[in-house]
N, C-alpha and C positions, 0 to 999 in steps of 0.2 A: 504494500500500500504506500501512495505516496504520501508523504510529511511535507507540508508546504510553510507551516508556521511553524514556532519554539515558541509556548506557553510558561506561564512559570509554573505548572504543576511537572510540566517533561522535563524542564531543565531542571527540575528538583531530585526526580528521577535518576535524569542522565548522569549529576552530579555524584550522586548517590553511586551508580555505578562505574562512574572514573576512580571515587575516594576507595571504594572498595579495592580496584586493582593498585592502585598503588599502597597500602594499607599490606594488601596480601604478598607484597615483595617488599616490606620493608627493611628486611634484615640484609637481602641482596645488595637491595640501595645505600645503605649505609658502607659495606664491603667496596664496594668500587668508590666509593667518596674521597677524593683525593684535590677535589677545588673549592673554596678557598684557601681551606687549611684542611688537610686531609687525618680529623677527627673523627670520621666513621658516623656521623649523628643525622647525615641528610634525610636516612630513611626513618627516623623516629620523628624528626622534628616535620615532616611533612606529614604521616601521619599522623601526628599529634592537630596540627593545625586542621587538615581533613575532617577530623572524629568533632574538634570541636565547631566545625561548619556542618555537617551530616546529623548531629544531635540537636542543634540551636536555629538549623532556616528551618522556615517559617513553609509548609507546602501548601501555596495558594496559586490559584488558577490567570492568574495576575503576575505578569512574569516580573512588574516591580515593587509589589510587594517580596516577593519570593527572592528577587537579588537581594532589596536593601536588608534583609534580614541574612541572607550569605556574608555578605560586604561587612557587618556589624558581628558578624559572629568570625570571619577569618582574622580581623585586626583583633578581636579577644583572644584568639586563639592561637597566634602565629607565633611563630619560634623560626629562629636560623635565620640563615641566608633566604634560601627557598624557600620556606616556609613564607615569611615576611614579603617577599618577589609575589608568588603564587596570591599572596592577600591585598597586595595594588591590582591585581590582574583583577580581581574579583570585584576590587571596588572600583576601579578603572569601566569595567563591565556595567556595573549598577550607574555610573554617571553617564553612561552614554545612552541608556533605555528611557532613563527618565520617569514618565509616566506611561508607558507602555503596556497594554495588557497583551500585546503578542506581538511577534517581529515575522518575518520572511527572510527569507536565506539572504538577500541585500542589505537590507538593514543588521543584519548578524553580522555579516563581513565588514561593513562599518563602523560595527561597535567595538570586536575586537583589535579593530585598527587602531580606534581612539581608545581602547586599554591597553594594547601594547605600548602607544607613547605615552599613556600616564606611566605604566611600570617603570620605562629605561626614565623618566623625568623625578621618580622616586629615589633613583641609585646617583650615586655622587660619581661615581669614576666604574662606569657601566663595560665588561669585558664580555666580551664575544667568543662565544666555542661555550657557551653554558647554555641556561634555561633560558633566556634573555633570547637566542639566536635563534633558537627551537622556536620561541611564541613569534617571531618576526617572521620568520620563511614560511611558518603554517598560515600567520596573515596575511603574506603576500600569495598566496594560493587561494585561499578563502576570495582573494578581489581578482582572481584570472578565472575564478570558478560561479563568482555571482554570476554573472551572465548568462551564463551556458548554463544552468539548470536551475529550477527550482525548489526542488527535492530536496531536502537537509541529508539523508540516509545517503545519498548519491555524493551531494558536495562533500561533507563530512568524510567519505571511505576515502572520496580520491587524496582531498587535503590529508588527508594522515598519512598518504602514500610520501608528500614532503615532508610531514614531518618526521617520519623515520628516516630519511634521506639527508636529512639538518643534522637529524643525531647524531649518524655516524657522520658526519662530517666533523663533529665538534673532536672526535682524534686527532685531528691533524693541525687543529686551531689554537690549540691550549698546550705546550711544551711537557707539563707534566703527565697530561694524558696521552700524548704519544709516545714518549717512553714506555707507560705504561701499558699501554692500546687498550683501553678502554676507553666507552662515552662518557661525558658528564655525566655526576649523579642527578643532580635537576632535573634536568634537559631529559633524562631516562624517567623519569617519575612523570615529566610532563607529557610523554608520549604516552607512557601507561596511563595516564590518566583519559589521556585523547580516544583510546584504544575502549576502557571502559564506555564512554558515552559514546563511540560507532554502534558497540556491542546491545548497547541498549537502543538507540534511537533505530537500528536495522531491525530488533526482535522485537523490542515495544516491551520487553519484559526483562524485570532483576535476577538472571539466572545464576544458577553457582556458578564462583569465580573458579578459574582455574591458574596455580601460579606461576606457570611457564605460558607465556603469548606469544604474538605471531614472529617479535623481533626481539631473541633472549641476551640475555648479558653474556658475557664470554664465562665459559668456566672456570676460574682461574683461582690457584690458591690466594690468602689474603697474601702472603711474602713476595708473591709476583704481579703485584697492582700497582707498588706504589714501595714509596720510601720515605722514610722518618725526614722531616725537613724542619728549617728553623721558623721556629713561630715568632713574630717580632712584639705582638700585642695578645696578651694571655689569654683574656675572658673577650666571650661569645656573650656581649651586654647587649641586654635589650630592655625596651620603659613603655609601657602603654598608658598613654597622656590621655586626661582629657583637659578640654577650655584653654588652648594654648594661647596665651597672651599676646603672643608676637609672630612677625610672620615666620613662614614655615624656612622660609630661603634665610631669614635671621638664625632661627634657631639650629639653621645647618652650619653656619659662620663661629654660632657662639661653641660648638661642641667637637668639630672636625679636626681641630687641632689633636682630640685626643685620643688619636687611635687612626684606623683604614676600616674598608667595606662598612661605611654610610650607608644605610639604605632607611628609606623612610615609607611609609604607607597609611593612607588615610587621609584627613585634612586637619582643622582648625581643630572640631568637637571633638574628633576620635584619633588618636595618632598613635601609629607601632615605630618605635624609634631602635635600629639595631645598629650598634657600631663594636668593632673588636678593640679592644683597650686595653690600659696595665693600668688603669684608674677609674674603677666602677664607684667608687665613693665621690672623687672629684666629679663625675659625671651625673650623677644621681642630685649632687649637691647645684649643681648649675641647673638642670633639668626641671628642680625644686622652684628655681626664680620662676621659671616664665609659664608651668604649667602645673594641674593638678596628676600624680602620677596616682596611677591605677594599680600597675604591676609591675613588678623586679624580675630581671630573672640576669644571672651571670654565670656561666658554664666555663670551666678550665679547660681552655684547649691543650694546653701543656697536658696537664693531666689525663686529658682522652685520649691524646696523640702516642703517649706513652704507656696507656694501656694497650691501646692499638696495635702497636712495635716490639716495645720488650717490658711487657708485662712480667711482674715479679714473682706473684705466686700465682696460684690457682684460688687460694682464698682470699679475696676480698676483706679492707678493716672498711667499715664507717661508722663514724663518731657524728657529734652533732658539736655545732659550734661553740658550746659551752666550754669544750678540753680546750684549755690553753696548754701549748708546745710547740716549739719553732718551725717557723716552714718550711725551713731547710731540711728539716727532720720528716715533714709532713710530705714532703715533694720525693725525697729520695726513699722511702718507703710506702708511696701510693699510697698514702693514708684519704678516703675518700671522705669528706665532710657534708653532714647537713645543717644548712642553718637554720638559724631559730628565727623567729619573724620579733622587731623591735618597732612598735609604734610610735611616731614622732612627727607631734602635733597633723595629725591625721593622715601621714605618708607612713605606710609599711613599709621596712625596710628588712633587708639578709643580713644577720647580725655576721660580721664580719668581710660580706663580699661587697654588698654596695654602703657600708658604713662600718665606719674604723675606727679606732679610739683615738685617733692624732686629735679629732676635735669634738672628740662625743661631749665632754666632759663641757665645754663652753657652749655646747648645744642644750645641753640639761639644764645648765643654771641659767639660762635667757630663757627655758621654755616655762609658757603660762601652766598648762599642762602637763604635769610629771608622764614622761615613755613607760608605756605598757610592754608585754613580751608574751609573746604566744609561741605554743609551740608547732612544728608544721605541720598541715593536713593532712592524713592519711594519704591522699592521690597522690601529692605531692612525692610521699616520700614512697608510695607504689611506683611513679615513676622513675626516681632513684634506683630502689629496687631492681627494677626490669632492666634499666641500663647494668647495672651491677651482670645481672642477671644472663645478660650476652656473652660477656667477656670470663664468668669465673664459673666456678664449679660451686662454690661454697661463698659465704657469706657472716662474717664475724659482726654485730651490730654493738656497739657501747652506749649508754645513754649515761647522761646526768640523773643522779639520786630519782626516783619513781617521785620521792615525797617530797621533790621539790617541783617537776613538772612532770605532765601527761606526756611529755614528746615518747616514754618508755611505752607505754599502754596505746599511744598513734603508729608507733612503730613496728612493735607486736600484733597488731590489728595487719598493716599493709604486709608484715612478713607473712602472714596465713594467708591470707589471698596471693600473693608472689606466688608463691609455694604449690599455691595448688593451679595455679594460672601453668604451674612448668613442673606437672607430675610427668611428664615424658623426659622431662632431663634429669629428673630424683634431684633436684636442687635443695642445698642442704645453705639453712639460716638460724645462726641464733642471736640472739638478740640478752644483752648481758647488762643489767643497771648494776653501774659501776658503784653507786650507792655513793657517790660525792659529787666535787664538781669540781671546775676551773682547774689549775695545778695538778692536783690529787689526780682528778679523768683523764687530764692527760700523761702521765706518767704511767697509769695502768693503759693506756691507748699504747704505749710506746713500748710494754710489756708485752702486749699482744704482736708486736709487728714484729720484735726481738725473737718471738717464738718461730715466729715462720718462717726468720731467716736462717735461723737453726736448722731447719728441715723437718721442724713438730708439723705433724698433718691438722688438721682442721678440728677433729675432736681433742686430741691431746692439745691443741690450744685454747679449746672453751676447757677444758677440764683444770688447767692451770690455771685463767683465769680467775675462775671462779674458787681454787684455791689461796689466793692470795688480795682474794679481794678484802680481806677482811685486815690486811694489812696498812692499808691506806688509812692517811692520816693527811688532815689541812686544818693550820691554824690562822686565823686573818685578824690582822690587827688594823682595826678601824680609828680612823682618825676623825670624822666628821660624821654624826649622827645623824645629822639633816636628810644625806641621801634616804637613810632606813625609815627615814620620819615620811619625807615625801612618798617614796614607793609603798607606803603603806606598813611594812616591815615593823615599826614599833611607833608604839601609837605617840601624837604629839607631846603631851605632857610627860613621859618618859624621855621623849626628846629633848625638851626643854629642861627637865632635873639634868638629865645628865650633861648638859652642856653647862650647868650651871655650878655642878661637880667636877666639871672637865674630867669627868670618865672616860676610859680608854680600854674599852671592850675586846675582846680576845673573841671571834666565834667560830667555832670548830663544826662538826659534822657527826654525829651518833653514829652507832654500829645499825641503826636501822634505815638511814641515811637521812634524820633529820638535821636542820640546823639547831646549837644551840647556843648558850652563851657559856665558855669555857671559864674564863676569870677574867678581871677586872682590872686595871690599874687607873692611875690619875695621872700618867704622863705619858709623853712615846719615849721616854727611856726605861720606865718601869715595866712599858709595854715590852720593849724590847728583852729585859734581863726576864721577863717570867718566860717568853719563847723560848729562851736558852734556857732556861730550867727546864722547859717543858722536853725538847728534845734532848737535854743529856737524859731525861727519865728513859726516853724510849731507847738508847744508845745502849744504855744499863740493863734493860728489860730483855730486849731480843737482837739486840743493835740496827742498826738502819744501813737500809741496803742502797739507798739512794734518796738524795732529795732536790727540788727545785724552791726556786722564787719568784714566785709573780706578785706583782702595781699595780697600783690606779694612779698611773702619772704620777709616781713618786719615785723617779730611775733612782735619783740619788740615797734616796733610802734602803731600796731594793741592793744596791750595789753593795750597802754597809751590811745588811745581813747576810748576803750570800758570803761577802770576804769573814765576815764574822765565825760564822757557823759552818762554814768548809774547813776552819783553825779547829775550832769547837770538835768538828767531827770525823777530824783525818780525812774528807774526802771533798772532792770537789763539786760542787751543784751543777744538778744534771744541767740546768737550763736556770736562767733567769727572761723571765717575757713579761710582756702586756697583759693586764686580764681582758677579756672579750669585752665591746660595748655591753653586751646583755648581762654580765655577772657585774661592771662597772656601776651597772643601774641602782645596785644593791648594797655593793662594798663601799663605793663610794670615794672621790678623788683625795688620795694621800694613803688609803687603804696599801698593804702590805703583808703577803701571806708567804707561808712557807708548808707547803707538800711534802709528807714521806713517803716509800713504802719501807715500812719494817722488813726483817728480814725473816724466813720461815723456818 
């Protein structure tokens, strides 16, 4: 039968069945991923954007009711490169229909003309041999083929015929894919996508996908696709704005300095802003001026790149951003992080990726509103999971104390769905509440990674852990009660006795993983000589087998205990660091702890 018009009930359809087949090759797509930085993520992160356009348009018979609800659910949901490309295309689409309740194969090839040059007008420094090329040569068929038929089933098969002819082209166009010989990953999603709606708009029906189609990828091991390359800007940042103050061409001025692959999508009201950077804080913190941001997200390409390449073990660590431990420590042993969400004055933020403690601390004491701290969502960290999930066999999870936050019971939650999401791989996760935090977690974090490099397998290092968990000790000497007063942590009038006592609170961490108040003093010297009593007790007791120091912006304090208490106890501190913004909320600026493990 011939198809003479595209309604938005068919295009909702059709869509439906392009997200399907690209959906169903996404593990492929991520394996050949080797542009812009070859991360291995293009097949999740198009997916990801897909699922949340297939779950949120809107199926009305009104083809611009049915875009602007694609259009408003792709910039909610786009992630990556591609992902963000593919959600200008979509909204590019939606501006050109207008008010349209139905098109003809003419008015289709005109509209995706005019969303092809929104797309390339979205990308700041637009390279050819990707997804970008592929939507171009398919639009320049689409306007050799208006004429000649009317038929969608008809124009649609032949145009896919270039665009699989674009694809394999893009080998030859892009230096690291011809070394490699493979297509772009995009460019390969965006044909399989094409492929789904022929399949549909020919049959009229959502039939099972099948996950090999008419133009396959090459079979190639991943060691023969591609090579570990230098990354020059770490995190894959992206900000979903809304009410952007300033123009869009402004807002690309005030940010481009800080990083490459600018791509933007949307307009004024709704904006997906992605750019690759070594500064998600300074970016987040500009971003703040001119617009309300909606959503975070920053992905370590360094760190996927090197799972990718020479992954370390087969078991996977992830910790949650409350363990403080250095990154040099975190980077050379894949230590995988989730962060915790920190609310500030009505911007969520990634405790630790797009907000740092260079300037948490003068952020709090301007804010009207004391920062709240949540911990991440279930899906959130399922998707974590699932990424985990690719690359490892097993799964070691740590949390901060249970009885300090739910992130252990969100985590537990998404590890049993993981888990049974990949009963055909027998994926093996345990999920471990370290029963402290900050210093303490991370030093059992760095006991877990210590194991693996040993060549302990994946249960002799939850069985260890969990042996010496009870060894951990954190003593935090608070200097300014104010913070614990504002976050709620003790109530005003305690606040105000003790300031008026210049009490100098000691708070340690229970064997059940509460907090509590260990002793007292009236100075930070007094503060200081009961620490040192405190640890020669455990020195005496089973001696200590290791210990650090972590701040709240108090290097020079931090410095005197560590030189102190390394004299103190023959040994040198594992690490001295920063504590996180999100445990900063708490401890408070001047705050100074000190982390053991006993020995067993």
């Amino acid at each position: 039968m011939k198809i003479t018009y595209l309604d938005g009930k068919r295009l909702y359809y059709a869509f439906l069945s392009g997200a399907k087949e690209v959906i169903a090759n996404k593990r492929e797509l991520n394996r050949i991923n080797l542009f812009p930085v070859a991360d291995g993520d293009t097949g999740s992160n198009l997916s990801r954007t897909l699922n949340v356009v297939r779950n949120e348009a809107v199926k009305d018979s009104s083809l611009c009711v049915t875009l602007d609800s694609m259009g408003e659910a792709a910039l909610k949901g786009a992630i990556g490169n591609s992902g963000i490309i593919f959600a200008q295309f979509i909204n590019g689409l939606k501006n050109s229909v207008e008010s349209e309740e139905s098109i003809n194969v003419y008015k289709f090839a005109q509209a995706v003309e005019n969303a092809v040059n929104y797309t390339y007008q979205g990308i700041n420094n637009p390279v050819e041999g990707t997804i970008l090329t592929v939507m171009k040569d398919w639009s320049e068929a689409l306007k050799k083929l208006k004429n000649r038929s009317s038929d969608f089933a008809e124009v649609m098969e032949e145009s896919l015929v270039t665009a699989c002819d674009s694809l394999t082209n893009t080998k030859t166009q892009l230096e690291v894919l011809k070394e490699a010989d493979v297509v772009d990953s995009g460019a390969r999603a965006f044909v399989l996508f094409l492929e789904g709606v022929v399949d549909f708009i020919k049959s009229g029906d959502l039939k099972e996908l099948k996950v090999e189609k008419t133009f396959p990828v090459e079979s190639l091991s991943e060691k023969e696709i591609g090579q570990e390359e230098k990354i020059n800007f770490r995190y894959c940042t992206e900000a979903y704005l809304a009410n952007l103050k300033i123009e869009l061409a402004e807002l690309k001025e005030q940010i481009s300095d800080l990083g490459d692959s600018l791509i933007t999508a949307g307009d004024k009201n709704k904006l997906r802003v992605h750019i690759h950077t070594n500064q998600p804080p300074e970016l987040f913190r500009r971003l703040n001026q001119y617009a309300d941001i909606l959503e975070q997200k920053a992905d370590d390409m360094q760190l996927q790149q090197a799972v990718k390449y020479r992954r370390n073990h087969s078991t996977a660590i992830l910790t949650d951003s409350i363990a403080d431990f250095p990154a040099e420590y975190r980077d050379r042993h894949q230590i995988h992080i989730l962060p915790l969400n920190i609310l500030v004055e009505g911007t969520n933020y990634l405790d630790k990726l797009t907000i740092d403690t260079e300037n948490f601390f003068d952020i709090i004491d301007q804010a009207e509103e004391y920062p709240s701290s949540a911990q991440p969502p279930v899906k959130r960290i399922e998707d974590k999971l699932n990424y985990l999930a690719e690359h490892y066999d097993s799964i070691i999870a740590i949390t901060v104390s249970s009885k300090m936050s739910g992130t252990y019971d969100n985590l537990t939650k998404a590890a049993e769905n993981v888990m049974a999401e990949n009963r055909d791989k027998e994926l093996e996760i345990e999920v471990i509440d370290s029963k402290t935090n900050s210093g303490a977690e991370g030093l059992f974090v760095m006991e877990a990674a210590e194991q693996l490099e040993a060549g302990r397998s994946f249960a002799e290092t939850v069985e260890y852990l969990k042996s010496i968990r009870e060894n951990l000790y954190i003593y935090v000497s608070v200097s300014d009660f104010k913070y614990m007063v504002r976050g709620g942590r003790v109530s005003p009038l305690k606040g105000k006795l003790a300031g008026i006592l210049n009490l100098k609170p000691i708070i340690s961490i229970d064997r059940e993983g509460k907090g509590n108040a260990f002793a007292t003093a009236f100075s930070k010297k007094g503060n200081f000589k009961k620490i040192k009593s405190i640890l020669k007790n455990h020195q005496n007791k089973n001696g200590i087998k290791r210990f650090a120091v972590v701040h709240g912006d108090d290097l020079k304090r931090a410095e005197r205990y560590k030189e102190s208490f390394s004299e103190l106890l023959s040994i040198e501190a594992y690490f001295l660091e920063a504590i996180s913004p999100i445990v900063a909320m708490n401890a408070g600026r001047g705050s100074t702890a000190v982390a053991l493990i006993e020995k067993n």
